[in-house]
C-alpha positions as CSV (number, residue, x, y, z in Angstrom):
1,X,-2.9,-8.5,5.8
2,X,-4.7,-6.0,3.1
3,X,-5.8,-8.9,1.1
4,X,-7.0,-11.1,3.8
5,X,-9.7,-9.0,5.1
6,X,-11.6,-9.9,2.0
7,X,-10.8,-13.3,0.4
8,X,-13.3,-12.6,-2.2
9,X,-11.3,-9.2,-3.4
10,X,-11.0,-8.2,-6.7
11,X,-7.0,-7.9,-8.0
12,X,-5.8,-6.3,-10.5
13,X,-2.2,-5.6,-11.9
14,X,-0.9,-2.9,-15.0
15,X,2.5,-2.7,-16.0
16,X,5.7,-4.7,-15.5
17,X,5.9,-5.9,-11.9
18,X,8.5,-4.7,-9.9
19,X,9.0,-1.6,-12.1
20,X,8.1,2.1,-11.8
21,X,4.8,2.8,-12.7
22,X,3.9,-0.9,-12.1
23,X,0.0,-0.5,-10.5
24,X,-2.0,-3.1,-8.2
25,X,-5.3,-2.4,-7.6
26,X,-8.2,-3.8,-5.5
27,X,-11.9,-3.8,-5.3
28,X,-13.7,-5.2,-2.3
29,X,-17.5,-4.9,-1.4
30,X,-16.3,-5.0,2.5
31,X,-16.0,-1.6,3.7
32,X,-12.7,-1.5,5.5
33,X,-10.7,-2.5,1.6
34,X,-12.6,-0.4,-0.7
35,X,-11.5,0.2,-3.8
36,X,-8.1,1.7,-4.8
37,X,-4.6,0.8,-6.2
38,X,-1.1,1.3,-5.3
39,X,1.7,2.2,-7.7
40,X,5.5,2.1,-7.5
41,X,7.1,5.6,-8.1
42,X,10.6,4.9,-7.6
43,X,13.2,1.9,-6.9
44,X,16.6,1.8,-5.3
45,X,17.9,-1.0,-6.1
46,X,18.2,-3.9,-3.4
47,X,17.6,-0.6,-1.3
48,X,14.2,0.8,-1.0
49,X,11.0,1.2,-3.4
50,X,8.7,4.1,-2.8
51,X,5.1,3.8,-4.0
52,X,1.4,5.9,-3.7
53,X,-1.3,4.5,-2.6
54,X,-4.8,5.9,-3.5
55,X,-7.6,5.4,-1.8
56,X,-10.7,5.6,-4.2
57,X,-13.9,3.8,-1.9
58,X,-15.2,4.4,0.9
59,X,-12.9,8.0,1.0
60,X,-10.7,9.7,-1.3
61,X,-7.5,10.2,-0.1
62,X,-3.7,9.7,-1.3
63,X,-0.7,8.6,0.7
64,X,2.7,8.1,0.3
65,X,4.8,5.3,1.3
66,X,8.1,3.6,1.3
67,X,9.6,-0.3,1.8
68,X,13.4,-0.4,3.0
69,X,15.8,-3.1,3.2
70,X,19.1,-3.3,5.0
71,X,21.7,-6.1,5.3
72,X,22.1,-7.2,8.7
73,X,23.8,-10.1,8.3
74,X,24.4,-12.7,5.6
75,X,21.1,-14.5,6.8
76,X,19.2,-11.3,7.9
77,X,17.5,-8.5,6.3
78,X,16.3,-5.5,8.1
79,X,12.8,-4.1,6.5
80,X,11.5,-0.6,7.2
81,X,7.9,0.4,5.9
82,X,6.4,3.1,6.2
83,X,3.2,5.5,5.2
84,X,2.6,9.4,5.3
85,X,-0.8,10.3,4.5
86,X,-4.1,12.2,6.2
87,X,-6.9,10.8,7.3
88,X,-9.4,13.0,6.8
89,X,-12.5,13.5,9.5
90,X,-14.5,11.8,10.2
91,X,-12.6,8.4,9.6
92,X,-9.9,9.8,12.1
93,X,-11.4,9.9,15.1
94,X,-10.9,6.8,17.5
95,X,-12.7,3.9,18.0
96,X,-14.5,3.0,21.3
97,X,-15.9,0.1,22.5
């Protein structure tokens, strides 16, 4: 969904993918991407894979987050995701129409 607010985004990738310390990172001249990159910081295997995401453009913040699989059947995966970060004022107030 990231990536498809801005076909025209700039991708980058360092590392070996799928490892830790594996980076993607984006540029985007539309506001709502910005600029930052996202690296893994540790794998479970077939389990979960945490990673940080930093924010660079338009704020400067840091989050954590965390993708989770689970076997629910032979033919069906569960997947948890998840992020725990701040969102600093005034980007966290609410939008009204």
């Amino acid at each position: 969904v990231w990536a498809n607010m801005d076909p025209k985004m700039k991708s980058t990738f360092q590392g070996d993918d799928g490892s830790v310390g594996a980076i993607s990172a984006w540029e985007s001249e539309v506001k709502e991407v910005g600029v930052g990159e996202q690296e893994i910081t540790k794998i479970n295997e077939g389990k979960r894979l945490d990673f940080e995401i930093r924010f660079k453009e338009p704020m400067n913040d840091t989050a954590m987050g965390f993708m989770s699989t689970e076997m629910v059947s032979e033919n069906q995966t569960k997947v948890k995701w998840g992020i725990n970060g701040i969102i600093p004022y005034p980007i966290n107030l609410p939008l009204h129409e």
